[in-house]
C-alpha positions as CSV (number, residue, x, y, z in Angstrom):
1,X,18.5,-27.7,-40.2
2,X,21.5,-26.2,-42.2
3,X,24.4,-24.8,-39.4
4,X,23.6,-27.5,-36.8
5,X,26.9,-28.1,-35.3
6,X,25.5,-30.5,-32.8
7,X,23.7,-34.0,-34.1
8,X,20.3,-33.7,-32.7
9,X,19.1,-36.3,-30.1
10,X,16.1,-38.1,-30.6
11,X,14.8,-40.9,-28.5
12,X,12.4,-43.0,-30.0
13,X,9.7,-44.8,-27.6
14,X,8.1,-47.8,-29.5
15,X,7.7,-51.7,-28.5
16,X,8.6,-52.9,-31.6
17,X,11.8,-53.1,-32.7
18,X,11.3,-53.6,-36.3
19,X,9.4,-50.0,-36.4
20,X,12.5,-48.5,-34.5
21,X,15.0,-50.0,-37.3
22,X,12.9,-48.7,-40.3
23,X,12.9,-44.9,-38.4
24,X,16.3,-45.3,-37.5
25,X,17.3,-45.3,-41.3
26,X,15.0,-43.1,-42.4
27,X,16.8,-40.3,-39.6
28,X,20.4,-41.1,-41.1
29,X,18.8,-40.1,-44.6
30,X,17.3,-36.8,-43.1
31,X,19.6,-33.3,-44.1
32,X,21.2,-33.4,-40.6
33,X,23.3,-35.3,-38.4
34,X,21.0,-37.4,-36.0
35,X,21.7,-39.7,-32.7
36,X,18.9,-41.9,-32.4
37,X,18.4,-44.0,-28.8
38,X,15.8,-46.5,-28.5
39,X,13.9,-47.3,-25.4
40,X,11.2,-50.2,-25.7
41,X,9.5,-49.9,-22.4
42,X,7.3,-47.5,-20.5
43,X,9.0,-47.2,-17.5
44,X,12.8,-47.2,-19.3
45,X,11.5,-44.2,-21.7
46,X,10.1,-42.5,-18.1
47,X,14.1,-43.1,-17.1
48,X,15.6,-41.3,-20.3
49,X,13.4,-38.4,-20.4
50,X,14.3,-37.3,-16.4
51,X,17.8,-37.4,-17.6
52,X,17.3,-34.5,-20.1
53,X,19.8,-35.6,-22.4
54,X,17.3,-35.7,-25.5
55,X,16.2,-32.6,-27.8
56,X,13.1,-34.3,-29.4
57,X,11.1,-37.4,-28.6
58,X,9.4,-39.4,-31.2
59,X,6.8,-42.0,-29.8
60,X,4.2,-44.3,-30.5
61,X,0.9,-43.6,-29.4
62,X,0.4,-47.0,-27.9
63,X,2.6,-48.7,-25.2
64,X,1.2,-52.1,-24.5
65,X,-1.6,-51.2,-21.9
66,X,-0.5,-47.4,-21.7
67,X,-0.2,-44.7,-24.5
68,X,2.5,-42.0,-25.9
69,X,0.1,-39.6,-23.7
70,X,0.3,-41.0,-20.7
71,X,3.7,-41.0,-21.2
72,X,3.8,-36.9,-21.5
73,X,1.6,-36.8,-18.5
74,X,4.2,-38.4,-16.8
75,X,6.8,-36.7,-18.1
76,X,5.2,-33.1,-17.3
77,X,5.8,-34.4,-13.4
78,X,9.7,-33.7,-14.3
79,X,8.9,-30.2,-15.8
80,X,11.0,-31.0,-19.3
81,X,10.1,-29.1,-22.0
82,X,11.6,-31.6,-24.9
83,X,9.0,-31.8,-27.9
84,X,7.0,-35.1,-28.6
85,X,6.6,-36.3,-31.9
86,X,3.8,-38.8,-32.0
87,X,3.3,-41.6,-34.3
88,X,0.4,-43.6,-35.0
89,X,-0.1,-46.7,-37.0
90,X,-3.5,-45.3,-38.8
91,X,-4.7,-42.2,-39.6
92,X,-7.0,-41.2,-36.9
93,X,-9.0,-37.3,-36.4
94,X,-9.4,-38.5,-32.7
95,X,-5.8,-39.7,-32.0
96,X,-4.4,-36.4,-33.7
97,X,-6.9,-34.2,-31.8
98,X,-5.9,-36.2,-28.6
99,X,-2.2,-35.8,-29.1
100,X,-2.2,-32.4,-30.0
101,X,-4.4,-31.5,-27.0
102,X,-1.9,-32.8,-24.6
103,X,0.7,-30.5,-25.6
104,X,2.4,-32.8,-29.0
105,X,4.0,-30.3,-31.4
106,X,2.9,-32.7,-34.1
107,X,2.0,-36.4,-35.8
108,X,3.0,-38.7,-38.0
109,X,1.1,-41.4,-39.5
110,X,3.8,-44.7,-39.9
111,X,2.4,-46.1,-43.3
112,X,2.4,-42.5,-44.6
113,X,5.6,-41.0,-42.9
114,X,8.5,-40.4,-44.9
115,X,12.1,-38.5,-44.7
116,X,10.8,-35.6,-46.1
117,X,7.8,-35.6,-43.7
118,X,10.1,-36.4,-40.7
119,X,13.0,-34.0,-41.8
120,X,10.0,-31.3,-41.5
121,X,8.4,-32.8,-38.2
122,X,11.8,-32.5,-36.6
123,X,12.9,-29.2,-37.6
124,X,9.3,-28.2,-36.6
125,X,8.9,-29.4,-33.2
126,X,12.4,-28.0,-32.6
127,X,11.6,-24.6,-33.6
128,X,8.5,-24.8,-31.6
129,X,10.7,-25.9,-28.5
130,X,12.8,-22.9,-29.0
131,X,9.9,-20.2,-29.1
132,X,8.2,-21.7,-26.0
133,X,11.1,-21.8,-24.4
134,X,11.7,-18.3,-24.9
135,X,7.8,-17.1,-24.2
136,X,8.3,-19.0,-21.1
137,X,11.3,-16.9,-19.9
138,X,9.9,-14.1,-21.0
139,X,6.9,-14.9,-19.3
140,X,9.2,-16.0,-15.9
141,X,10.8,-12.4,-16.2
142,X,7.2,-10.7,-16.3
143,X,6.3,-12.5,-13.5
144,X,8.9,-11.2,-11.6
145,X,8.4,-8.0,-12.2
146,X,4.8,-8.3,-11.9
147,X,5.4,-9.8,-8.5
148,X,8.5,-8.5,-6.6
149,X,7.5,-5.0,-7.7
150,X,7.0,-2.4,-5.0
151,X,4.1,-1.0,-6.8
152,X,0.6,-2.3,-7.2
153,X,0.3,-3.6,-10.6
154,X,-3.2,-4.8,-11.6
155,X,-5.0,-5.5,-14.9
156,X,-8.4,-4.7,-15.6
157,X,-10.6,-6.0,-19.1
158,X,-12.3,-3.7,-21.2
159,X,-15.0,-2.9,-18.8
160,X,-12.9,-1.8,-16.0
161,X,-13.3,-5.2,-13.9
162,X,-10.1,-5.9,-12.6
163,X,-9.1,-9.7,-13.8
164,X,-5.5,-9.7,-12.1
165,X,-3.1,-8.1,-9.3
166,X,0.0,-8.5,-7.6
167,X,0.5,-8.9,-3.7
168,X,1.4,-5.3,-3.6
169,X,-2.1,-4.1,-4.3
170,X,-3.5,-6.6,-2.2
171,X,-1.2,-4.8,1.1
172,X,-2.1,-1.6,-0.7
173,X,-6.1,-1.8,-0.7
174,X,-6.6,-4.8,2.2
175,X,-9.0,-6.6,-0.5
176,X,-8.2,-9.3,-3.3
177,X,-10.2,-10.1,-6.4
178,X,-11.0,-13.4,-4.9
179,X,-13.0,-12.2,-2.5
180,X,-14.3,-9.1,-4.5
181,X,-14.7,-10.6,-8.0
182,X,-16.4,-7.5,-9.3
183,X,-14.4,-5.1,-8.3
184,X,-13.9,-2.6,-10.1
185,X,-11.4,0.5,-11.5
186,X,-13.8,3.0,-10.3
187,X,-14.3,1.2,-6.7
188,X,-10.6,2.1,-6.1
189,X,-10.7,6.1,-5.7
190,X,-13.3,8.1,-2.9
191,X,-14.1,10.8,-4.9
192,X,-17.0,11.1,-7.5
193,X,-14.9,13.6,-9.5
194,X,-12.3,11.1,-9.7
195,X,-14.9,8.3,-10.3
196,X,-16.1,9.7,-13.0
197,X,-12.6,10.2,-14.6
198,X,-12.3,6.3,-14.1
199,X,-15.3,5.8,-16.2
200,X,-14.4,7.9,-18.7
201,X,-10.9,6.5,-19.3
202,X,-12.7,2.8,-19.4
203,X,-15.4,4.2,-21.9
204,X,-13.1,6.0,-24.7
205,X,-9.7,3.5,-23.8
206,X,-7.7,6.5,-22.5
207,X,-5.1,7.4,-19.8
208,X,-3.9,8.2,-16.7
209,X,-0.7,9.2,-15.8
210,X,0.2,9.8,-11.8
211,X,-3.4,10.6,-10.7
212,X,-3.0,11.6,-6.9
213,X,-5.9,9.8,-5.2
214,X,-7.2,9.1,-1.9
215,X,-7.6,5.0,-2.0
216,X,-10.7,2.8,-1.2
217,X,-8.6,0.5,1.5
218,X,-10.6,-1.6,3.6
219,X,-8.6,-0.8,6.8
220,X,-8.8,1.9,8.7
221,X,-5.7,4.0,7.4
222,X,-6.5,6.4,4.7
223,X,-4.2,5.6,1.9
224,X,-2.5,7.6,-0.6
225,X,-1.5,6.9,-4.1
226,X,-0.1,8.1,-7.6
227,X,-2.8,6.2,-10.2
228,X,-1.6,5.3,-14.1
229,X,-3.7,3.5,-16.4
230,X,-2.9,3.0,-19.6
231,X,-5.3,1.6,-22.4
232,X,-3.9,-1.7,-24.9
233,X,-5.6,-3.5,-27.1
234,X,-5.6,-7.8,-27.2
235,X,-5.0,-10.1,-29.8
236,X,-9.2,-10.2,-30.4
237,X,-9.4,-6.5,-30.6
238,X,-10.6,-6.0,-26.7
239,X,-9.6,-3.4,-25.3
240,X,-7.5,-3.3,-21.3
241,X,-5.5,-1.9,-19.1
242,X,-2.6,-1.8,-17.2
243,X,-2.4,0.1,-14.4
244,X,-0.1,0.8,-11.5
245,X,-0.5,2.3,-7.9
246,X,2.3,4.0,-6.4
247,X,1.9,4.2,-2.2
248,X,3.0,7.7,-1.4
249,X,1.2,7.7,1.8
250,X,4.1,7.8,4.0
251,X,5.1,10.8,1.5
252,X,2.3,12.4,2.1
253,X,2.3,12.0,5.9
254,X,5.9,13.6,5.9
255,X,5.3,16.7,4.0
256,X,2.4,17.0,6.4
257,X,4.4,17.0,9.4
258,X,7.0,18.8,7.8
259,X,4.3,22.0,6.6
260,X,3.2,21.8,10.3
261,X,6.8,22.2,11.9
262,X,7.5,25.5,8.9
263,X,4.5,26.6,10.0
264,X,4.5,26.4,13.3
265,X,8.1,27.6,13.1
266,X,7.0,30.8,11.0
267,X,4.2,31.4,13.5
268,X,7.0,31.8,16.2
269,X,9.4,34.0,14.5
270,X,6.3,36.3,13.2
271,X,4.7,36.4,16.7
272,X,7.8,36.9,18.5
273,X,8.4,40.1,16.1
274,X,4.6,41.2,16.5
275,X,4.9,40.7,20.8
276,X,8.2,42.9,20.6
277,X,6.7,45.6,18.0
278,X,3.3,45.6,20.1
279,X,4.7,45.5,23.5
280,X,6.9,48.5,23.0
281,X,4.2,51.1,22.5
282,X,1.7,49.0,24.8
283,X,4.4,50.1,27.6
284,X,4.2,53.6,26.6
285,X,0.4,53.8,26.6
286,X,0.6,51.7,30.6
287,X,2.8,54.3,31.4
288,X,1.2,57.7,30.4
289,X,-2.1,55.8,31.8
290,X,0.0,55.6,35.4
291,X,0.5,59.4,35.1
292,X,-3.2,60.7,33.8
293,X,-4.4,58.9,37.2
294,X,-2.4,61.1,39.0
295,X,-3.2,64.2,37.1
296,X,-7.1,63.7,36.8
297,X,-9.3,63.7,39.4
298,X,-12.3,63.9,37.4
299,X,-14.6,60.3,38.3
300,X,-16.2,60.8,34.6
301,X,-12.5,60.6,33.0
302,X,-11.0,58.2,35.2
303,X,-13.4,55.6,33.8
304,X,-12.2,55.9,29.9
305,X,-8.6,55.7,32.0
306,X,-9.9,51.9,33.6
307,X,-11.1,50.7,29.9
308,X,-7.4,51.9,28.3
309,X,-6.1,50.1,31.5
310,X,-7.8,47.1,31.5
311,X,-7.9,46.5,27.5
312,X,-3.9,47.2,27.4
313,X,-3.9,44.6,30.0
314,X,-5.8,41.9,27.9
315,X,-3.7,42.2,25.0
316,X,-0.4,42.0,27.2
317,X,-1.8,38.7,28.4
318,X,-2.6,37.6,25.1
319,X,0.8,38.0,24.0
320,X,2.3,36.5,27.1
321,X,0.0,33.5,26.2
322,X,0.7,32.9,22.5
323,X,4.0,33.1,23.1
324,X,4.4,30.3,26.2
325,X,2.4,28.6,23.5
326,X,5.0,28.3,21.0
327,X,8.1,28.4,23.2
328,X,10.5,25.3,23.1
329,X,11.3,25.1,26.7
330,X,13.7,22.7,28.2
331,X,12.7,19.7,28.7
332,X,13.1,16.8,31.4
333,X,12.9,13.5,29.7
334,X,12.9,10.1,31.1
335,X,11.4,6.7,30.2
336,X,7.8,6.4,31.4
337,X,4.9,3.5,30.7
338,X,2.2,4.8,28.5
339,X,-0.4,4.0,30.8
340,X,1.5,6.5,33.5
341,X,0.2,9.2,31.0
342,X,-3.5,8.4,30.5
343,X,-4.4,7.9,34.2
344,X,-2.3,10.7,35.4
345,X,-4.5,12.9,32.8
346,X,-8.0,11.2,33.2
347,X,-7.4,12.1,36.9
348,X,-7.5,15.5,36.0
349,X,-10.8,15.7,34.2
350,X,-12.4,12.7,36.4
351,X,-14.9,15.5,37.3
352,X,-15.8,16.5,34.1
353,X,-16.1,12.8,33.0
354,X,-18.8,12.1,36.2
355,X,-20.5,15.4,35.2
356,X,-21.6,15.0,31.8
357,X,-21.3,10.5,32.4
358,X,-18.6,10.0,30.3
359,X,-17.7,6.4,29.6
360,X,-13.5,5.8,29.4
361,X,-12.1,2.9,27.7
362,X,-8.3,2.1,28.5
363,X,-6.9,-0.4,26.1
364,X,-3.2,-1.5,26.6
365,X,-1.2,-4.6,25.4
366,X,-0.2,-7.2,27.3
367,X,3.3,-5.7,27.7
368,X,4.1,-2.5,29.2
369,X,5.4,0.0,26.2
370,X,7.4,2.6,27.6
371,X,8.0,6.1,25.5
372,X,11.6,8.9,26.7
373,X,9.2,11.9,27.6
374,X,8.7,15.0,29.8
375,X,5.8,14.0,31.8
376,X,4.8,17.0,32.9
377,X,4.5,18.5,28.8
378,X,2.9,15.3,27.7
379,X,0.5,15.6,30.2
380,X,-0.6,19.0,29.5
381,X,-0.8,17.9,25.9
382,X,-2.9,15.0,26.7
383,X,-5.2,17.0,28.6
384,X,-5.5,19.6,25.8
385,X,-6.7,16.6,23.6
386,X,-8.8,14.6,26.7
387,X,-10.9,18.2,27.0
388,X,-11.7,18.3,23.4
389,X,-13.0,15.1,23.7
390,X,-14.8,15.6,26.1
391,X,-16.1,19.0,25.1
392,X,-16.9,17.4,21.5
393,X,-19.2,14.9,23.3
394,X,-23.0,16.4,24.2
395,X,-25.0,13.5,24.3
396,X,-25.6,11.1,27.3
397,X,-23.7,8.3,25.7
398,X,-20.2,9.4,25.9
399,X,-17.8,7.1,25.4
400,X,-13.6,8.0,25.0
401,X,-10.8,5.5,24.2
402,X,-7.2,5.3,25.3
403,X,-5.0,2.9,23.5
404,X,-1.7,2.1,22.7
405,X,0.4,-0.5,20.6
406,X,3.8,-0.9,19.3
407,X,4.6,-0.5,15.3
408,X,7.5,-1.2,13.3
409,X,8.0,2.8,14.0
410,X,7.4,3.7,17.5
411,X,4.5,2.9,20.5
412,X,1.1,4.3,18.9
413,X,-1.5,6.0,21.0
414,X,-4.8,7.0,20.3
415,X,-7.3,8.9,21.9
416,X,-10.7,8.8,20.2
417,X,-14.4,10.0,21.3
418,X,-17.7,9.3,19.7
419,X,-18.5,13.2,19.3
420,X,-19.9,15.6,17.6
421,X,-16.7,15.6,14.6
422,X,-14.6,18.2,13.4
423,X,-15.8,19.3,9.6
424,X,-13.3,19.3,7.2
425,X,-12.8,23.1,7.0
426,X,-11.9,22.9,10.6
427,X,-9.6,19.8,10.5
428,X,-7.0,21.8,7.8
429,X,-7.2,24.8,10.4
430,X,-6.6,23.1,13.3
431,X,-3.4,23.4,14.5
432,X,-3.8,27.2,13.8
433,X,-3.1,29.6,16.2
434,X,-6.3,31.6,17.6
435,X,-8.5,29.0,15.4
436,X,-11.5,27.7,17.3
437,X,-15.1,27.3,17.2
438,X,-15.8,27.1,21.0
439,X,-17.3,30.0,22.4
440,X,-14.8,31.1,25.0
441,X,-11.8,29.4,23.3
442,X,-8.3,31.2,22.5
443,X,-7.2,28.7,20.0
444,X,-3.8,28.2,21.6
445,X,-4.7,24.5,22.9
446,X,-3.8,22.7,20.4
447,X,-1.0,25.1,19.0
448,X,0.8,24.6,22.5
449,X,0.2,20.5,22.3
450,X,1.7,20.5,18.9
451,X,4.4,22.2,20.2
452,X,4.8,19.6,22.8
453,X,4.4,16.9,20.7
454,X,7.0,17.8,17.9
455,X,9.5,18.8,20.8
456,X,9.4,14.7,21.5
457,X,10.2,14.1,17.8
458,X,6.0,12.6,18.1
459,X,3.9,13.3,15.0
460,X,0.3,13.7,15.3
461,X,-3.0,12.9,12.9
462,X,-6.4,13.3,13.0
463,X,-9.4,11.5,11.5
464,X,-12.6,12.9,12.2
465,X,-16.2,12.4,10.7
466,X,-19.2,15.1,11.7
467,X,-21.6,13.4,13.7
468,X,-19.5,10.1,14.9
469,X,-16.2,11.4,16.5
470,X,-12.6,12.0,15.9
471,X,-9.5,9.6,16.6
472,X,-6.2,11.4,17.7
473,X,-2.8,9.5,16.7
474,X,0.3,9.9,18.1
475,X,3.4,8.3,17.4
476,X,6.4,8.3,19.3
477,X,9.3,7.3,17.6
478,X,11.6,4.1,19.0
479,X,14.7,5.3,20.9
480,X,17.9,4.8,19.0
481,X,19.0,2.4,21.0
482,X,15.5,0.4,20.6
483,X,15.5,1.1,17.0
484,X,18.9,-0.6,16.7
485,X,17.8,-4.0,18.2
């Protein structure tokens, strides 16, 4: 114990007086300085060891009707981490294997014990204090990490079972290895491509590293996140791994909206150029139509004049069409209740709803949410999305839902129908102008109702599956003033 400034503290716990004397000089012969208290009762040594004030305790193992480890059962209750030294009158396997077990750093036997042995016992149990002390802050800072980070952080063993998580996954996924024991790396992604990835990382102890993936949550949002495993290797040779799950779904929702705003932007400037370039010679061709009329007289010529008329006349419309679709018009807002808009446009298709026996669901919150719109737009663009629904549904149990709520970021609404779906090919093409796959459909529906939508600073998304329906959401953002409060 060379370069101990300090004399150590040791408080000795024994009944008998004589036994304290005899340790008492042999810790004055020991190679350091030493201050040695005595406490002769149970509940006086319980008194000593809350204050703190000791660096090791040395103690007998029995205390009239209680023993030394009873005493650091107690003692545990305070959360001190000051070593015990335990001292035994007779060399016992059971004692020592009983001492050790609850937590002593070591023994001594008292009719074998001498300076030497306690000089060592001391230094010892010191040492040992000083290494779990630091494990344990190094383990507190972990734990921190592991915890307050924003990240899911998760370990799994060496066949892929995941043995221990963080809050953060638990938010990120809706499920918790307590209820879902078995679960698994490879029950995390949707994908069999990406499944298989999984199993091959677990199989050959490899890595990940930012692994884009569609995740496994149990609600009903589809979440996104950036996967990275890598493989380590335990003290018994097994191999695990440590993962983390970065939430970029947000992300991914606003380079979304943001592609459909450039896009929808682009489409303007391209068919604004288009309607000027095609409108110019489209006049020329009404025009010097006007004046063959007036030249021919011929009945078999004048009817190649009515298809040039009436075609020129189709693609002028078209162009007046497309372009009221993506026009940004003013608007006229004001604050209106949600519920204004749904039965303003289920009025409109009530007929169409009794024809093919349509079932409507309204669902609404107790309060009254109210949204800054133009009614008139909305309304136009909820009727675009009401007759889709309705148009999706040909079977004789139709059934639509209106509902709305309030989020942390604005009053959700969602209009969903239990249709035919929208395949996945169509649901990247959708907002695309002149896309359909009705019969008699233009395309510019939903075009114009995105329009609408973004014109209200409102984003839109769309789940569908083929065969059970598709779920519109709409989100109008909180005023500024509302956001502030």
């Amino acid at each position: 114990m060379s370069g101990v400034q300090q004399p150590v503290r040791i408080l000795v716990v024994d009944d008998d007086e004589d036994d304290f004397l005899i340790l008492k000089d042999m810790l004055q012969a020991i190679s350091h300085p030493v201050k040695a208290t005595w406490s002769y009762s149970y509940n006086d040594a319980l008194e000593h060891i809350r204050s703190g004030a000791y660096d090791v305790i040395i103690v007998d193992f029995r205390l009239g009707r209680k023993t030394g480890i009873d005493l650091m059962a107690d003692a545990a209750r305070f959360h001190f981490d000051t070593p015990f030294i335990f001292l035994t009158g007779a060399g016992s396997a059971k004692i020592d294997a009983l001492a050790l077990k609850a937590g002593a750093t070591d023994y001594l036997v008292k009719g074998e014990m001498t300076e030497e042995k306690l000089d060592r016992s001391i230094r010892y149990a010191i040492e040992r204090s000083k290494v779990i002390a630091a494990l344990r802050l190094s383990e507190t800072k972990y734990r921190n990490v592991f915890e307050n980070s924003k990240d899911g952080i998760f370990i799994a063993d060496h066949t892929g079972r995941i043995i221990q998580t963080n809050t953060v996954f638990i938010q990120l996924l809706g499920v918790s290895i307590d209820d879902n024991p078995a679960l698994n790396l490879t029950d995390l992604v949707t994908s069999e491509q990406q499944k298989n990835i999984l199993a091959n990382v677990i199989e050959h102890c490899g890595e990940i590293k930012d692994m884009e993936t569609e995740l496994l949550y149990a609600g009903e949002d589809i979440r996104t996140g950036l996967l990275s495993i890598s493989c380590s290797t335990n003290e018994n040779g097994e191999s695990f791994f440590q993962c983390f799950l970065h939430d970029i779904t947000e992300l991914k929702k606003s380079e979304r909206n943001l592609f459909q705003i450039e896009k929808l932007n682009a489409m303007g400037g391209l068919v604004r150029t288009l309607a000027h370039e095609v409108r110019n010679p489209l006049n020329n061709i009404n025009l010097s139509v006007d004046q063959m009329e007036e030249m021919f007289t011929d009945e078999g010529l004048a009817i190649y004049l009515e298809i040039v008329k009436r075609n020129s006349g189709y693609i002028n419309s078209l162009i007046t069409e497309l372009l009221h679709s993506l026009r940004h018009t003013e608007m006229n807002i004001q604050k209106w209740p949600v519920h204004d808009i749904f039965y303003l446009s289920l009025a409109k298709v009530k007929d169409r709803l009794d024809i093919k026996k349509i079932q409507v669901k309204v669902l609404l919150p107790q309060e009254d949410l109210h949204v800054q719109i133009d009614l008139e737009k909305m309304n136009s663009a909820f009727l675009n999305l009401l007759t889709n629904a309705i148009e999706a549904i040909e079977h004789n149990e139709g059934l639509i839902t209106l509902s709305s709520e309030k989020s942390k970021d604005g009053v959700l609404v969602k209009i969903q129908d239990n249709g035919m779906g929208i395949s996945t090919e169509s649901l990247g093409r959708l907002f695309e102008p002149y896309y359909t796959t009705k019969r008699n459909g233009m395309g510019l529906g939903m075009v114009a109702t995105l329009n609408i939508l973004q014109a209200h600073n409102a984003t839109i998304e769309v789940k569908s599956e083929v065969g059970k329906g598709t779920a519109f959401s709409i989100l109008f953002p909180w005023p500024v003033e509302a956001a502030e409060n």
